[in-house]
Backbone bond lengths (Angstrom), bond angles and torsions (degrees), N, CA, C in turn:
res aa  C-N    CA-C-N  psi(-1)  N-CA   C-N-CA  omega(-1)  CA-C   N-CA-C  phi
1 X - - - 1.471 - - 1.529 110.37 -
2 X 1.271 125.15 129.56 1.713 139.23 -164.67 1.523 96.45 -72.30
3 X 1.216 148.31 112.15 1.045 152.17 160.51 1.722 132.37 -93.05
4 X 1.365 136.29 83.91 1.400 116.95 -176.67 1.618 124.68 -32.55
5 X 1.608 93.17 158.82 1.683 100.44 -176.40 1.826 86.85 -89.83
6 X 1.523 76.97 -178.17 1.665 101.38 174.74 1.818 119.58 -71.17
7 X 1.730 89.61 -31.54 1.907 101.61 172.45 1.074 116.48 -73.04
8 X 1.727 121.89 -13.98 1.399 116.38 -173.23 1.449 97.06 -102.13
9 X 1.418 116.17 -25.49 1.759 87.76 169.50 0.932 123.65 -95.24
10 X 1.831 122.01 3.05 1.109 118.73 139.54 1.598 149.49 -48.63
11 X 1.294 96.47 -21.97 1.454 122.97 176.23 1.524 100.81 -74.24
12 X 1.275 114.91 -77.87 1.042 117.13 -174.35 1.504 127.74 -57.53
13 X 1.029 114.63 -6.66 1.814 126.51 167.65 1.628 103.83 -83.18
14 X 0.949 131.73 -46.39 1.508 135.41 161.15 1.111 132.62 -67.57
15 X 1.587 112.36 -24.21 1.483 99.97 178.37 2.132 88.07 -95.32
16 X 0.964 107.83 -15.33 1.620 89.99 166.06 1.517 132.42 -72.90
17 X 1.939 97.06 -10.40 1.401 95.32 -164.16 1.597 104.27 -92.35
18 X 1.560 98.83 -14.01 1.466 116.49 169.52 1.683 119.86 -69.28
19 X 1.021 96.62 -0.15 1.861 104.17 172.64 1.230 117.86 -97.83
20 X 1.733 87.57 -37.97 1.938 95.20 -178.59 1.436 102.55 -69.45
21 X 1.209 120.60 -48.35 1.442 128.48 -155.86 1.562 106.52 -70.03
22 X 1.770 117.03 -30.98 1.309 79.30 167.68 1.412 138.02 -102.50
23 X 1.774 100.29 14.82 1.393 97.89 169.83 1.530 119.52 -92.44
24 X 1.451 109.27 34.58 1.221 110.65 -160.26 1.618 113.90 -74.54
25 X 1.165 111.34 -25.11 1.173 122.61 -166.28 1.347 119.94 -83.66
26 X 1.754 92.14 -37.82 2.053 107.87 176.36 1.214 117.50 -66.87
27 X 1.775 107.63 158.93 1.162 112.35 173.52 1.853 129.70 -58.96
28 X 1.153 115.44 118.16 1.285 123.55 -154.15 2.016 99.77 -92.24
29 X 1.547 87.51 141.60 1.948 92.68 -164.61 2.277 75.15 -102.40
30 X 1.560 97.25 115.69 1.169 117.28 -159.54 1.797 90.95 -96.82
31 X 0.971 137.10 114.14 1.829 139.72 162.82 1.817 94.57 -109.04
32 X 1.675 96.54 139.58 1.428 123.34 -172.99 1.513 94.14 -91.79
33 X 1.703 132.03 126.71 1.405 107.73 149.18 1.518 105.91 -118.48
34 X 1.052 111.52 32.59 1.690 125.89 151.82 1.616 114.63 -178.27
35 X 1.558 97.53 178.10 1.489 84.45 177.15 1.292 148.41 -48.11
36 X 1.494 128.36 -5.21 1.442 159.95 -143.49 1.484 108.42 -135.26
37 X 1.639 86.51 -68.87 1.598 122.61 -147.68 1.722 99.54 -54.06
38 X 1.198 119.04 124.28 1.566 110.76 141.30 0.573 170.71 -173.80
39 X 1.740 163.10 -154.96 1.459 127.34 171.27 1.682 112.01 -142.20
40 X 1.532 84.60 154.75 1.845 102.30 -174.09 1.640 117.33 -77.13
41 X 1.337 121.61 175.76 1.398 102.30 144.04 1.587 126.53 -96.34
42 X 1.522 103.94 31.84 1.276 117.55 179.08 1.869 100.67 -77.82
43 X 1.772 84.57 -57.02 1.469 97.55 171.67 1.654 130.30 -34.56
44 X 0.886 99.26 -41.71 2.153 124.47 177.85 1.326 97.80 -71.59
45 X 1.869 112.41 -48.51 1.704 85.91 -156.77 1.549 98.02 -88.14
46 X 1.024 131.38 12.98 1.713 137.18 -171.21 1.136 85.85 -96.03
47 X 1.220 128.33 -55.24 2.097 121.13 -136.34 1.808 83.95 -89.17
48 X 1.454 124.35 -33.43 1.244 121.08 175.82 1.310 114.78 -72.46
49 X 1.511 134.31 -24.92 1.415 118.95 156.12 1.309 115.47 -58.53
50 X 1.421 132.86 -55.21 1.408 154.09 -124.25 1.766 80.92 -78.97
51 X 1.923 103.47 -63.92 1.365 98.68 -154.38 1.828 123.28 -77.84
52 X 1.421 90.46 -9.44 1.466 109.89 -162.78 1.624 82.57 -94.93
53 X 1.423 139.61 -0.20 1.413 127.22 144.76 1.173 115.61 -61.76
54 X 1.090 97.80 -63.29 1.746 114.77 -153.87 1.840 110.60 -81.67
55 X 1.191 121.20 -12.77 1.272 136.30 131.15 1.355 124.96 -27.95
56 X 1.669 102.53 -66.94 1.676 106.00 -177.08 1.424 105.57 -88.90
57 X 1.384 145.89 -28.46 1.436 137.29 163.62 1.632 123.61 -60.81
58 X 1.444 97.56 -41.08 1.363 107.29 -174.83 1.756 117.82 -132.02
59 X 1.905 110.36 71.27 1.278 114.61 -150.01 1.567 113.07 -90.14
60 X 2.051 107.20 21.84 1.335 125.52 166.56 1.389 111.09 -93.27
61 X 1.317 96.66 -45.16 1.444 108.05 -163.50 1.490 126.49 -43.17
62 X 1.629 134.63 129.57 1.468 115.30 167.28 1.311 123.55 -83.03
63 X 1.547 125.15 155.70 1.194 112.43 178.06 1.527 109.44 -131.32
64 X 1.354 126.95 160.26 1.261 142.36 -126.90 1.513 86.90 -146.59
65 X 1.666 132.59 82.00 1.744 115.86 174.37 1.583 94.22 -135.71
66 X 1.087 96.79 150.95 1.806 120.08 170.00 1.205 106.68 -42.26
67 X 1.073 130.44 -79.69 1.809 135.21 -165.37 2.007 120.80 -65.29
68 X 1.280 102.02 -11.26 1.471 116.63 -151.70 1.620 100.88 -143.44
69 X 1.715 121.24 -9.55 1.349 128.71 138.25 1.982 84.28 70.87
70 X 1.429 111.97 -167.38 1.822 98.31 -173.78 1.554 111.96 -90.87
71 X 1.367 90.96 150.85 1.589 112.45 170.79 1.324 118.38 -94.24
72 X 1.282 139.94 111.71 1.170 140.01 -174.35 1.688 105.59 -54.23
73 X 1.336 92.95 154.33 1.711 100.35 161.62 1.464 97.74 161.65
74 X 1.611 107.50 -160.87 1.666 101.37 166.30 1.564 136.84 -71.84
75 X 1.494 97.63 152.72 2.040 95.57 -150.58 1.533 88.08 -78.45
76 X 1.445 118.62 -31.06 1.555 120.25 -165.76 2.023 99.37 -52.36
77 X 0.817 130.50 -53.17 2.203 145.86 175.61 1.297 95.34 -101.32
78 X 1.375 96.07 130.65 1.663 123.44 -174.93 1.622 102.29 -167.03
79 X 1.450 89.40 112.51 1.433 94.51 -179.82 1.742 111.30 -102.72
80 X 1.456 122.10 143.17 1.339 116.07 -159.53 1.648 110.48 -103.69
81 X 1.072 159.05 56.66 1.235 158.25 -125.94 1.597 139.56 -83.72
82 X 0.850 155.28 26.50 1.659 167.09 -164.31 1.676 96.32 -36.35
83 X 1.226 121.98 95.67 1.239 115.30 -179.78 1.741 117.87 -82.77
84 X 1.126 113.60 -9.31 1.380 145.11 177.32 1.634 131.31 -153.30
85 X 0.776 94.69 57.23 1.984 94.21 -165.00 2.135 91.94 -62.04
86 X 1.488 121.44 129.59 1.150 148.50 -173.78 1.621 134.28 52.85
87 X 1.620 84.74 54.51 1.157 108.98 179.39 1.442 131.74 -54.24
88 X 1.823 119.10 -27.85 1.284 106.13 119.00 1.537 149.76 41.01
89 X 1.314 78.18 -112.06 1.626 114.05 171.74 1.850 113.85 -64.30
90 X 1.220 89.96 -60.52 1.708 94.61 -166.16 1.811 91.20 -58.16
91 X 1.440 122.41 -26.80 1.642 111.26 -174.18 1.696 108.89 -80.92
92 X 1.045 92.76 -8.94 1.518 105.48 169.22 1.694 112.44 -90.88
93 X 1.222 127.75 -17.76 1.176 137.57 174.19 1.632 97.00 73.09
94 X 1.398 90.67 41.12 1.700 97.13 169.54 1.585 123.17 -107.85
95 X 1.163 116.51 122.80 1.724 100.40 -139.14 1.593 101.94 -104.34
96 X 1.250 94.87 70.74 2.111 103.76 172.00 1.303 84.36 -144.55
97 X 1.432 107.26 97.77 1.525 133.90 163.56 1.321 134.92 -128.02
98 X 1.095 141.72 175.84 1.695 120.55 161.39 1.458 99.93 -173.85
99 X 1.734 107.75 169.43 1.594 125.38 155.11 1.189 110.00 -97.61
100 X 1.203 110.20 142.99 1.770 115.03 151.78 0.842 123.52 -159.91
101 X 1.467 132.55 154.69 1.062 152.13 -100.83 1.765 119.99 -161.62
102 X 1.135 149.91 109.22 0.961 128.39 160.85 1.621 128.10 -137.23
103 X 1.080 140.38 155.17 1.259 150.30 -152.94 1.625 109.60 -122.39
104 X 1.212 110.77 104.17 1.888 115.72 172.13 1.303 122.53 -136.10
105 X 1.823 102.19 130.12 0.838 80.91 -172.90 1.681 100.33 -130.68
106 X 1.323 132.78 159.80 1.391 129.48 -138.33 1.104 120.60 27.21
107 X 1.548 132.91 78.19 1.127 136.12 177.70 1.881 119.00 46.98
108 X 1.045 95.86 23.72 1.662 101.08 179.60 1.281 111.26 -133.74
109 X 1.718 128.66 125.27 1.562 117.16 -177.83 1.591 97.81 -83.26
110 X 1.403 93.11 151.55 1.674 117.84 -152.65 1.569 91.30 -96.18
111 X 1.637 110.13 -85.93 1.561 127.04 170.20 1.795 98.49 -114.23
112 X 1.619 83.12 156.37 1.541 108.67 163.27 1.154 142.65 -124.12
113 X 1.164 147.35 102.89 1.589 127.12 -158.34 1.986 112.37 -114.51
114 X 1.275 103.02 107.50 1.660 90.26 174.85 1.227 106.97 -131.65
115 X 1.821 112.49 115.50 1.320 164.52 -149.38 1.679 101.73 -92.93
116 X 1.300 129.14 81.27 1.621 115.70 153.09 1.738 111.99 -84.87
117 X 1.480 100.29 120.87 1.454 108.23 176.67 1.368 113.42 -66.05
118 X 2.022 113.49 -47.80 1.658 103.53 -166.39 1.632 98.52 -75.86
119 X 1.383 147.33 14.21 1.600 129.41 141.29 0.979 101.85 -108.44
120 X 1.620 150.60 47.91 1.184 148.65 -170.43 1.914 107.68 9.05
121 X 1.181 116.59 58.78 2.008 112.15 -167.54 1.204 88.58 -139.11
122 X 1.645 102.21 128.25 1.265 127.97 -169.87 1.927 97.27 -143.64
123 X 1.911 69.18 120.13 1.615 97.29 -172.17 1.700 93.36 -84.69
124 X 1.632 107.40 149.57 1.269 102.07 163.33 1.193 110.66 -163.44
125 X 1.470 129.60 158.75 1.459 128.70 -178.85 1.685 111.94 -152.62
126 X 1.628 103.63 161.19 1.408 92.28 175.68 1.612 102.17 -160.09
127 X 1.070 110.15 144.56 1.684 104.92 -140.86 1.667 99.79 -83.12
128 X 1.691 98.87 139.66 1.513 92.23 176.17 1.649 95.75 100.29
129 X 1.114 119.00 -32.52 1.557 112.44 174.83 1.130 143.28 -125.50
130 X 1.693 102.73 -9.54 1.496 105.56 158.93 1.788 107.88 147.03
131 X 1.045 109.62 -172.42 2.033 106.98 179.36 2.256 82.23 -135.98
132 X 1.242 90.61 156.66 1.278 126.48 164.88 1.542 141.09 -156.04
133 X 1.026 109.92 146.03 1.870 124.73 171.97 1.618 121.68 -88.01
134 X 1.322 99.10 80.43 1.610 88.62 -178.64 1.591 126.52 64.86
135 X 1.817 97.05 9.18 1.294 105.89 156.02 1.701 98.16 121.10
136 X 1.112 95.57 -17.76 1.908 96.10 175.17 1.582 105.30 -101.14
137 X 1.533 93.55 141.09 1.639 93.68 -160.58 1.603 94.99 -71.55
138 X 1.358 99.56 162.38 1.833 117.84 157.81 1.176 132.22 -140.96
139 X 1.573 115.42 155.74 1.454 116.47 -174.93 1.599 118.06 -128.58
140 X 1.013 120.20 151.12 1.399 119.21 -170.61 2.156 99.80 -78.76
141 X 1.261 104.34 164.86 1.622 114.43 -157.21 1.154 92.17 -55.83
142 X 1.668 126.00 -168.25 1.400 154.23 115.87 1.617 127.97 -103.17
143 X 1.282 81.09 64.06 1.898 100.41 179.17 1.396 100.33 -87.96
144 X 1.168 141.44 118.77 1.633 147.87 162.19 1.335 118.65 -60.35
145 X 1.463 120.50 -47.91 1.919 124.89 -131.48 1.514 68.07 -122.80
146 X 1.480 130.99 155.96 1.401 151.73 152.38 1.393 99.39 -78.94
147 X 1.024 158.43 -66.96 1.237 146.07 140.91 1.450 130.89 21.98
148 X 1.234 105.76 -57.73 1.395 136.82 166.79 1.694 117.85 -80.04
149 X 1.406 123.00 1.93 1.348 122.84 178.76 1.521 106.88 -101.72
150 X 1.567 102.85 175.89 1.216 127.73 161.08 0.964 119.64 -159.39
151 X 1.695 94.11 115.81 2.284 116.85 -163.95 1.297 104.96 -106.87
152 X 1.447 90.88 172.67 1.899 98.31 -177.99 1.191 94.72 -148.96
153 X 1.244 109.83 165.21 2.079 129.11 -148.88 0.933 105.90 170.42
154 X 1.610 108.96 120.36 1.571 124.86 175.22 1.915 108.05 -85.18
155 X 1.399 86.56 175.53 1.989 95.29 155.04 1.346 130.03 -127.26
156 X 0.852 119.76 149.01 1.299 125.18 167.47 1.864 118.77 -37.01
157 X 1.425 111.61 160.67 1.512 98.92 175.56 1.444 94.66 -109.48
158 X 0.998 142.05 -4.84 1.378 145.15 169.99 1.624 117.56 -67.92
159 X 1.032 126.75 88.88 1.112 118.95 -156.97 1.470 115.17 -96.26
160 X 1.575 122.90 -3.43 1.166 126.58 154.63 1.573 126.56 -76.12
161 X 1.352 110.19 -36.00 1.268 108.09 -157.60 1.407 104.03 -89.59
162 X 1.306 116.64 161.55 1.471 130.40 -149.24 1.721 110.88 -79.65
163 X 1.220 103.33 -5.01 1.915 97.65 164.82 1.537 104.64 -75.26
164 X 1.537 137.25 -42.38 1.014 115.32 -167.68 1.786 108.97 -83.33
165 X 1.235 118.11 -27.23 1.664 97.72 163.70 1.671 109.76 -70.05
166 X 1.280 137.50 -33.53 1.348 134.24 167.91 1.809 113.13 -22.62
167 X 1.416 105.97 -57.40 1.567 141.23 -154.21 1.613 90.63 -55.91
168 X 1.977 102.31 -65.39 1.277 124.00 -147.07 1.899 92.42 -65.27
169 X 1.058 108.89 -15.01 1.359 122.63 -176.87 1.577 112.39 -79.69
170 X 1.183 116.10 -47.96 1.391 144.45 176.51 1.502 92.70 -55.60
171 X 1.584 127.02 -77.53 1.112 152.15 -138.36 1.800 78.79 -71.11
172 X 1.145 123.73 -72.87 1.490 120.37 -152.77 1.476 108.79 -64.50
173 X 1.171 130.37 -2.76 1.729 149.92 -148.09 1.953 73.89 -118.10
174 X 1.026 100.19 -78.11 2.077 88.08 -153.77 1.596 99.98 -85.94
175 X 1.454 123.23 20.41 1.455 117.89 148.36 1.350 103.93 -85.44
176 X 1.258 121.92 -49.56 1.844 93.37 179.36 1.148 108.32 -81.89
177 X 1.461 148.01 -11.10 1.668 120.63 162.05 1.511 112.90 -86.23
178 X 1.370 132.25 39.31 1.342 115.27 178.49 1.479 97.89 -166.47
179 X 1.207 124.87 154.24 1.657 134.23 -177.09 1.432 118.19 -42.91
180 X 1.742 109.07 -34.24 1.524 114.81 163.80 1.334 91.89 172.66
181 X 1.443 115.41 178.31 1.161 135.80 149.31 1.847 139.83 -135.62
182 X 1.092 112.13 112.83 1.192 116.66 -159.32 1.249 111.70 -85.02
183 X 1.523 113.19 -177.05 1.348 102.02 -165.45 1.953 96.81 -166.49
184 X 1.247 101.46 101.88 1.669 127.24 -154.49 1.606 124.37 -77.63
185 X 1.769 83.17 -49.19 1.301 100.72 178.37 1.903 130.52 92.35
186 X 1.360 101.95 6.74 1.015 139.29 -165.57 1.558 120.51 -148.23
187 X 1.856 91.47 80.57 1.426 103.37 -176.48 1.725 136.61 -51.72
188 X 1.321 91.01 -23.47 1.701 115.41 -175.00 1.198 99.22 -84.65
189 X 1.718 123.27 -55.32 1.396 104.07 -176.56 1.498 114.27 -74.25
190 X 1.361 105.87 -23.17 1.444 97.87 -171.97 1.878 120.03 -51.61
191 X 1.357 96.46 -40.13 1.438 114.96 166.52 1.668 121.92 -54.31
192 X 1.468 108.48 -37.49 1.359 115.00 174.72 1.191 115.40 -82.54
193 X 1.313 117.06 -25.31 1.504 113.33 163.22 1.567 127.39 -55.20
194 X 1.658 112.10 -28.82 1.321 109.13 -173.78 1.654 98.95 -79.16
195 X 1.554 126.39 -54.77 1.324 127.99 134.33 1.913 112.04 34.80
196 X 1.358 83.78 -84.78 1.724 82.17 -165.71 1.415 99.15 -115.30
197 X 1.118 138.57 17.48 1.457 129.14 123.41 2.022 95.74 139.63
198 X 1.575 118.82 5.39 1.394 99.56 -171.08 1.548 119.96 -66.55
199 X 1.390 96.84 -19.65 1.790 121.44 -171.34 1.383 96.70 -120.30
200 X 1.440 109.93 141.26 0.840 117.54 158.53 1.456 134.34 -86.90
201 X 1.240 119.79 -9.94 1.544 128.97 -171.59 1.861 95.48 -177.78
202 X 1.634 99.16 157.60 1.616 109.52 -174.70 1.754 93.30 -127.00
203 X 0.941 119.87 168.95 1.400 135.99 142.95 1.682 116.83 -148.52
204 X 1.391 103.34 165.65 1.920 92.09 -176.01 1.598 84.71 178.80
205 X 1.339 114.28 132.83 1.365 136.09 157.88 1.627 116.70 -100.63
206 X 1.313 103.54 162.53 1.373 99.60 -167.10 1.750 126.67 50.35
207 X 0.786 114.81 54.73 1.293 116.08 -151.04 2.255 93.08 -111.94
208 X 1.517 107.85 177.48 1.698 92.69 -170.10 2.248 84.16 -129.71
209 X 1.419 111.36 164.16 1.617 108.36 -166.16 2.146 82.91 -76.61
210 X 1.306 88.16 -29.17 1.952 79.63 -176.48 1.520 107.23 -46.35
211 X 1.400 122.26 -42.81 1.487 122.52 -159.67 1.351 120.43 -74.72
212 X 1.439 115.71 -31.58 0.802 136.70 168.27 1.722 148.77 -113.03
213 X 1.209 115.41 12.94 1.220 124.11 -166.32 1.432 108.80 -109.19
214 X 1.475 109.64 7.80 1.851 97.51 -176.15 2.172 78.86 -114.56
215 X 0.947 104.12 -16.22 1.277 106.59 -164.89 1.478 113.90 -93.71
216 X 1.305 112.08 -28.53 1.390 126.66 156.16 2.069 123.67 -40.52
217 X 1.626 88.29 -75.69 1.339 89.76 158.83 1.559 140.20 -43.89
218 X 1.626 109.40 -56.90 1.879 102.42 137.90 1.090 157.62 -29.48
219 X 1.426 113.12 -14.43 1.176 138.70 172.10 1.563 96.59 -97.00
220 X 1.391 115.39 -69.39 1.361 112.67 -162.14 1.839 95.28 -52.96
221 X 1.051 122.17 -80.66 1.677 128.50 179.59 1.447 112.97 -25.69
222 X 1.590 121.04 -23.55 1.122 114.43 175.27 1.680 116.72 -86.99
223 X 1.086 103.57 10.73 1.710 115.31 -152.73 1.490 147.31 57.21
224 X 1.400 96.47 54.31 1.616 119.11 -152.84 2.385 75.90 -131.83
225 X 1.873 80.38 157.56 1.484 103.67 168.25 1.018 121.16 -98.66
226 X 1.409 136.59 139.59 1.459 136.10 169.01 1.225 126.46 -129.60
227 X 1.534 132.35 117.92 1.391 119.64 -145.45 1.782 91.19 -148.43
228 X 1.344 126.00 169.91 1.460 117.93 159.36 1.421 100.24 -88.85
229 X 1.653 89.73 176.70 1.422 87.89 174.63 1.393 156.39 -72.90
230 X 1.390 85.58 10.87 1.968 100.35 147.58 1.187 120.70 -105.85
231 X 1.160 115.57 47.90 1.505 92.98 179.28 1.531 128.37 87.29
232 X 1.399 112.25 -24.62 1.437 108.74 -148.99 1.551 90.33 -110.78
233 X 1.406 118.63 171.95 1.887 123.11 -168.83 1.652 103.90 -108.94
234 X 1.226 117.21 30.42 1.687 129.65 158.63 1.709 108.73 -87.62
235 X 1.075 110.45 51.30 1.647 115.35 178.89 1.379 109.50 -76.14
236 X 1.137 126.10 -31.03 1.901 135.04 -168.21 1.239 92.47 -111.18
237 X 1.346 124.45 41.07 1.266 130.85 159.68 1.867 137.95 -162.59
238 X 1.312 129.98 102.30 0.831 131.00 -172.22 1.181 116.75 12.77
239 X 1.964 129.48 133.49 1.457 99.06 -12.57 1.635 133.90 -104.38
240 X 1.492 99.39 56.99 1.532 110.33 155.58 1.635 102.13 69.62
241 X 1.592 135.07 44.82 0.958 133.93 -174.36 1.032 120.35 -135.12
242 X 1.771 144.99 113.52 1.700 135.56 -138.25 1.630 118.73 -135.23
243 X 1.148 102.27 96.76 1.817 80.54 168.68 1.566 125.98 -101.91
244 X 1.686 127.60 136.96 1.250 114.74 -159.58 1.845 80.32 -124.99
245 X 1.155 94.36 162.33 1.428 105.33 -178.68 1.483 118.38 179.89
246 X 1.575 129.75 139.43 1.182 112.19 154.17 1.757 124.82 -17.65
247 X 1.431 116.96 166.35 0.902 89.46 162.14 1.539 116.94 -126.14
248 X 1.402 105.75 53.43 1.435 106.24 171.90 1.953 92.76 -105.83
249 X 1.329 106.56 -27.14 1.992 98.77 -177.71 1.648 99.15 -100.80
250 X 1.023 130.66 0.75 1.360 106.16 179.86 1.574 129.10 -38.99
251 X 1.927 98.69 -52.87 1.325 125.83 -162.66 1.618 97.83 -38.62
252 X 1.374 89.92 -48.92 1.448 128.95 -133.74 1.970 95.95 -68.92
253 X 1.746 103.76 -41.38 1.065 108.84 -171.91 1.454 102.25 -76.82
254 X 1.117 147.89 -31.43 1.189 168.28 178.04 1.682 118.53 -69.58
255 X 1.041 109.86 -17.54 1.308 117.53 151.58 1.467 134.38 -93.39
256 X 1.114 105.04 -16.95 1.423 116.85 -175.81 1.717 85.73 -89.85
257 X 1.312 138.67 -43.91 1.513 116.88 178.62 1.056 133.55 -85.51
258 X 1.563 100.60 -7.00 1.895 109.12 162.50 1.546 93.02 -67.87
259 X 1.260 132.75 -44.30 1.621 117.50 -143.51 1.442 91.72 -92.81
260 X 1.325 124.43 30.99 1.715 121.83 177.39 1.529 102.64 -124.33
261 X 1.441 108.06 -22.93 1.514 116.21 -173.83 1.504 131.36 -46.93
């Protein structure tokens, strides 16, 4: 079975981020798919490069993207897609955005690549061999004490339902045990940040396998833990909830949201 390398979905995470980036500036044709939630036609013309690649290279393959929901094909290759991860932001002309990308195959992500155009830094990993920055390897911190960290944690766009008051609960609990916690808006990078050491640990409920699954593996390859939110390694699977962390604070973060439960 024909499998892409790690350079070709490297390619293709960059030359998509080169589409977003240069409409970054124009007026953006804004569609609501919830009250919050939404998307550009930056979003369209990315996920239509991305898939209309990987279509013609790989015309078995299924694919797994935000805007275009799954593509049938074979279950063995499944590619996972973020054609815009914090779209948000970029409609705000707020420039912490990204692509990503990931590659699995028997239910396991293989490599990952997540591409921020406005620092041109492209996270990438491939399992079994390691995570990198633009080609220089990286590793997640050796921070011990939670005290001593600084995490990041998204929200939900659902603003009724009970994960995002859960969160705000979460969020105010590991701001006073930890240096702070920020909040980016950019699930993929947020993950790559713990990666090469800016964060020390992530958490995020409600979360989608697009947002996180090229970024997951980066973490793990960088030498960081990734678990749902029990603990357990069903993260790309219902109900869609992630904590990444060194793994000297993981425990640590993970206790503080059992004892809120």
């Amino acid at each position: 079975m024909t499998q892409p390398t790690l350079d070709e979905i490297i390619t293709l995470a960059m030359n998509a981020g080169k589409i977003v980036h240069e409409g970054f500036h124009t007026l953006h044709e804004i569609r609501f798919k919830g009250e919050v939630d939404v998307v550009t036609e930056m979003d369209q013309q990315s996920e239509d490069y991305l898939l209309g690649q990987i279509r013609t290279r790989y015309p078995d393959h299924s694919i797994l993207s935000e805007e275009s929901g799954a593509v049938n094909g074979m279950r063995d290759s499944c590619w996972i897609v973020d054609p815009l991860d914090g779209t948000v932001n970029y409609s705000h002309r707020l420039s912490i955005y990204s692509i990503s990308i990931a590659y699995q195959y028997r239910g396991e992500v293989q490599m990952g690549v997540v591409y921020d155009p406005s620092l041109d830094e492209c996270f990438s990993a491939e399992r079994g061999k390691g995570a990198w920055l633009n080609g220089e390897p990286i590793h997640v911190t050796e921070v011990g004490e939670l005290i001593k960290t600084l995490l990041v944690t998204g929200f939900p766009y659902d603003r009724q339902g009970q994960d995002f008051d859960r969160n705000m609960r979460y969020f105010s609990e590991l701001t006073r045990n930890s240096q702070g916690v920020r909040r980016l808006g950019s699930a993929a990078l947020d993950v790559c940040y713990v990666a090469c050491g800016r964060f020390d640990g992530y958490w995020e409920l409600s979360i989608h396998p697009w947002d996180i699954a090229a970024g997951a593996l980066i973490v793990e390859e960088a030498g960081g833990v990734v678990t749902d939110i029990n603990g357990g390694p069903d993260y790309l699977k219902p109900p869609y909830a992630m904590i990444a962390a060194n793994p000297l604070i993981h425990k640590a973060i993970l206790e503080k949201i059992h004892a809120l439960q």
